[in-house]
N, C-alpha and C positions, 0 to 999 in steps of 0.2 A: 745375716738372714733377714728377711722381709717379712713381718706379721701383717697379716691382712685380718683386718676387724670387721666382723661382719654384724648390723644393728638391726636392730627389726623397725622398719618406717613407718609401721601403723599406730599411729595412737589410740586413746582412749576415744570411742564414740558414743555422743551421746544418744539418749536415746528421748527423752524429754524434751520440748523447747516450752516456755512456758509461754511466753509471747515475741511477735514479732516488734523490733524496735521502729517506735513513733517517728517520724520527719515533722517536726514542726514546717511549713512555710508559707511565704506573705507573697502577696502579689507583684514584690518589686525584685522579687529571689529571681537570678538566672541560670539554669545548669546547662550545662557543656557537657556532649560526650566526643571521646575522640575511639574511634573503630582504627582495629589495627587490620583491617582492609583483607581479612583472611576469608579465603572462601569459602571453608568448612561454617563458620559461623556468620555466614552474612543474612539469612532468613532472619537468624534471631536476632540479630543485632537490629538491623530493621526494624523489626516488630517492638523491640525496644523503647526504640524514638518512638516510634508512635505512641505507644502506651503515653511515654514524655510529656509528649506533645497534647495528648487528649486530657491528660490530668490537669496537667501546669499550663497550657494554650502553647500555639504553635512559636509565639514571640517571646518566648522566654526560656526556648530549646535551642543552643547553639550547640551544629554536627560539623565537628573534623573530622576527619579521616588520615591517613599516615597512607603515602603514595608504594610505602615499600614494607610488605606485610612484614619483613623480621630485620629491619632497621629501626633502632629508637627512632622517636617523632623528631622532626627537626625543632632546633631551640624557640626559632622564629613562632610554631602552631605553638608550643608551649605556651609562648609569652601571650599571643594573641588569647591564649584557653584562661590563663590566669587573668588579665585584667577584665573580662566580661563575662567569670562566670563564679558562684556563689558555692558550687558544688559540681564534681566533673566525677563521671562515671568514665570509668577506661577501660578499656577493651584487653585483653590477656597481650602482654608483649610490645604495648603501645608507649 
C-alpha cells in the first residue's frame, strides 16, 4: 500500500525586519544581471537595470539576457557574466 504524506509548506513569517542589508561598493565594482527573457516580468526587470544603472553609472551595468525563457543560460553567457562582473543579479529560472 502507498502512504501519501501530506506537509504543510508555509513557514514561519516574519513579521519584523529590523534593517535592510548594506551593499558596500567602490567605483571599479561591476554587476551583471542576466533576465531570463520572461514576459510576465519584463517591465520590472527593466526598471531594474535602470535603477542599476542610475545608482552604480551606466558602465559598470553589464545586461544578458537568456534567448530561451525556460532553458538554463547557456555555459558560454555564464562564463562571459563571471569574468566581468563582481556581483550578478539573476532573474527567476535564468
Amino acid at each position: 500500500m502507498v502512504k501519501l504524506i501530506l506537509c504543510d509548506p508555509v513557514g514561519e513569517v516574519a513579521t519584523t525586519v529590523k534593517h535592510s542589508p548594506v551593499i558596500r561598493w567602490s567605483l571599479n565594482q561591476k554587476i551583471a544581471t542576466l533576465f531570463n527573457n520572461h514576459v510576465s516580468s519584463y517591465r520590472v526587470w527593466k526598471r531594474l537595470e535602470e535603477l542599476l544603472q542610475e545608482q552604480v553609472g551606466p558602465s559598470n551595468v553589464a545586461t544578458f539576457a537568456k534567448e530561451n525563457t525556460f532553458a538554463p543560460a547557456p555555459e558560454e553567457t555564464i562564463a562571459r557574466l563571471v569574468k566581468i562582473a563582481d556581483l550578478a543579479i539573476v532573474g527567476v529560472g535564468a
